[in-house]
N, C-alpha and C positions, 0 to 999 in steps of 0.2 A: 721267947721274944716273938715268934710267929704267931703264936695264938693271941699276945695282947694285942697287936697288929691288926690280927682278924676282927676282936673285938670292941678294938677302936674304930675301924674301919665300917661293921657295922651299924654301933653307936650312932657311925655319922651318917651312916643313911639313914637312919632310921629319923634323924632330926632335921638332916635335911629335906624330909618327906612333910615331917608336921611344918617346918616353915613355909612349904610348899602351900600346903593349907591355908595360912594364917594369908599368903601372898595371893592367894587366889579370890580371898575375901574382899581385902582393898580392892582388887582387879573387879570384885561384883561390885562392889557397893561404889565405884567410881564410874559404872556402866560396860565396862570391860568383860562382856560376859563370854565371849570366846579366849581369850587370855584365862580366863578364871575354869572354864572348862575344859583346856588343857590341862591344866596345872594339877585340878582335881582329879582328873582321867590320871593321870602320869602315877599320882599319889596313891592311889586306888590302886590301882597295877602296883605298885611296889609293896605296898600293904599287905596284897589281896598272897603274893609271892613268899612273901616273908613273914606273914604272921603264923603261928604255929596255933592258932587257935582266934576265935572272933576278937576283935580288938578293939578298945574303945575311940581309936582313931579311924576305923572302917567305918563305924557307926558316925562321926562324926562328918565324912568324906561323902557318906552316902546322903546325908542331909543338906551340908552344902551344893552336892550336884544334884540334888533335886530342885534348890530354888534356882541353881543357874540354869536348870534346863527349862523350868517354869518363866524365868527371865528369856531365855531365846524364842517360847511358845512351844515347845517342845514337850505338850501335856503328857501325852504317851509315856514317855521316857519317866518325866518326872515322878505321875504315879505309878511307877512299875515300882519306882525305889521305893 
């Protein structure tokens, strides 16, 4: 019983991270670029913790926070990603 627990529990972060994503997008595309670059920041760090290998949601997180940081003026940053 503990283990499904655990990997429910996972599961759920793991979807609560890509909704995170998905939430951070509206937040850009509504103007909301600091909203949106928390949310991505957060997502990335959960990601970056929990993924046991490159992930296609990393790849994903890293392209959205680059147009938000491009959206802040934030060029540096953007093309670092």
């Amino acid at each position: 019983m503990r283990r499904r627990t655990k990997i429910l529990s996972s599961w759920r972060q793991f979807k609560t991270a890509k909704i995170s994503v998905y939430l951070a997008n509206v937040y850009r595309r509504l103007g909301k670029y600091q909203q949106a670059k928390n949310l991505l920041e957060e997502s990335l760090s959960f990601y970056q913790r929990n993924s046991p290998e490159p992930y296609f949601d990393i790849a994903l997180v890293f392209i959205n926070l680059g147009k938000v940081y491009a959206e802040l003026g934030d060029n540096q940053k953007a093309q670092a990603l």
